[in-house]
C-alpha positions in Angstrom: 9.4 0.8 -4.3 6.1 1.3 -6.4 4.4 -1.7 -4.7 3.5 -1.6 -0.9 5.9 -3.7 1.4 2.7 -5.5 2.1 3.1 -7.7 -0.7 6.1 -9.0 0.5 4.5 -9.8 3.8 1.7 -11.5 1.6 3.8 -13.7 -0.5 6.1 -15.1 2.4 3.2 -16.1 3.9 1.9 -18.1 1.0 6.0 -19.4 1.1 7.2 -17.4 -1.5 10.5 -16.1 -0.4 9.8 -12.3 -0.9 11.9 -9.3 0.0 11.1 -5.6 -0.6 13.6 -2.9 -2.0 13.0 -0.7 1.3 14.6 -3.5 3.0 17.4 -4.1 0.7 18.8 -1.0 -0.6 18.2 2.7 -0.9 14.7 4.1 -2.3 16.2 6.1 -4.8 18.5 3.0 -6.3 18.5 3.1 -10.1 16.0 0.9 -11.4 19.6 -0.7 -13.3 20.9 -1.3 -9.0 17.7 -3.3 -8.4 17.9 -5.4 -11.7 21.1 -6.2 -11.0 20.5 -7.1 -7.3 17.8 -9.2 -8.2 19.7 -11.2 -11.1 22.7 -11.2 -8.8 20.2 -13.5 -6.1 17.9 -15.1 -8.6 14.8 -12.8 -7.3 12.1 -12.1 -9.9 11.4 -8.4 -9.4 7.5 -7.6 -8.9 6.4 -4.2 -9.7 4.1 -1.6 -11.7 6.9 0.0 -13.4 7.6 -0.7 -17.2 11.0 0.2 -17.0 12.2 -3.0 -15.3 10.9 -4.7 -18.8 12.4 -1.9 -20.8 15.9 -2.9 -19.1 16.0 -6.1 -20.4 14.5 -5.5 -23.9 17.3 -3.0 -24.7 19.8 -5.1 -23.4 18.8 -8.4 -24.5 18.9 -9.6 -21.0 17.8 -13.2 -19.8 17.2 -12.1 -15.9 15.9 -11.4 -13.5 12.4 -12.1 -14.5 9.9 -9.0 -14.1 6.4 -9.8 -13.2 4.7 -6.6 -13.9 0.6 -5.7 -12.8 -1.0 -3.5 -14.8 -4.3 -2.0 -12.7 -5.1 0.8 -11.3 -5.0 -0.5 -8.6 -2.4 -2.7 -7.5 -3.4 -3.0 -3.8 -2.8 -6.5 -2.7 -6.6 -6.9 -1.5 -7.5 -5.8 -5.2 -4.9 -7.6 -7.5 -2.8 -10.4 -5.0 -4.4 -13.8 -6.0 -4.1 -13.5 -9.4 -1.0 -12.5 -9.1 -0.4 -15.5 -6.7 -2.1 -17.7 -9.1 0.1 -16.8 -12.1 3.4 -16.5 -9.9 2.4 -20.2 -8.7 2.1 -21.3 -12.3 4.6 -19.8 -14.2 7.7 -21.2 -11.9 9.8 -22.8 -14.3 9.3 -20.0 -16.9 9.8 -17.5 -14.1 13.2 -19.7 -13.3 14.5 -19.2 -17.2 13.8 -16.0 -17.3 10.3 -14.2 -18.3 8.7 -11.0 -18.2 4.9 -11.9 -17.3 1.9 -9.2 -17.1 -0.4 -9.2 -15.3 -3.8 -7.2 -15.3 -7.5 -8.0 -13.5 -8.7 -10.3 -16.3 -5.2 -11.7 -18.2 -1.3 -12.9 -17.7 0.6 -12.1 -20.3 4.1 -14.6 -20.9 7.1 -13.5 -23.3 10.1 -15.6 -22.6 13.5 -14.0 -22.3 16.1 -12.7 -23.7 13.4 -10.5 -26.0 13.8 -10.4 -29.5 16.3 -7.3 -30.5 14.7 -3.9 -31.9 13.2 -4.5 -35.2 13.7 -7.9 -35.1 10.4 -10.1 -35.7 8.6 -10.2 -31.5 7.1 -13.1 -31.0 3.5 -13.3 -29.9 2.7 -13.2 -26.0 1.2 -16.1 -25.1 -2.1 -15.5 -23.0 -2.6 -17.8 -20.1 -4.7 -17.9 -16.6 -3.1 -20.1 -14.7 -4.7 -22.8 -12.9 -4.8 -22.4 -9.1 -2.6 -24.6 -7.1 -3.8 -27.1 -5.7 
């Protein structure tokens, strides 16, 4: 609900199979309602919000993947090909299960499930993906 339903439009025309919230459920779902919708259908959820990522590092969970952008702006004429660019690169990781950030000038990969408070995190692993061809 934090990202227009533009993006949606954006992606299905690139032929990623995209869906908005506002077209799937309620706008005040729990942020735990649209996790579990979108592990449920094997969606990766696409947002701004941090608590999507919070979800699954307090719970140890493997899915859905997040794909979160971190800008200011998060317009899709400001931010949407590099987040095509890493959403087009990162499909396998994205299919295990992976929380992937994404800002103006870096993606961000940590696999899933995250490693339990206190334990030792692994290192994100910085990558720009290449663009499709």
């Amino acid at each position: 609900m934090n990202l227009s339903p533009q993006w949606a439009e954006l992606l299905s025309q690139r032929g990623i199979e995209a869906l908005h919230w506002s077209a799937a459920g309620s706008p005040k779902a729990p942020d735990a309602e649209i996790m579990a919708y979108a592990r449920n259908r094997a969606y990766t959820v696409l947002t701004r919000d941090l608590d999507f990522s919070a979800i699954l590092a307090s719970t140890g969970g493997e899915r859905p993947s997040v794909i979160q952008i971190r800008t200011a702006d998060a317009r899709p004429e400001t931010i949407f090909e590099p987040v095509f660019r890493a959403l087009s690169g990162l499909i396998a990781e994205l299919e295990k299960g992976a929380i992937v950030t994404i800002d103006m000038n870096n993606v961000r990969l940590h696999i899933l499930p995250l490693p339990p408070r206190g334990g030792e995190a692994p290192s994100p692993v910085d990558r720009r993906p290449e663009t499709p061809t």
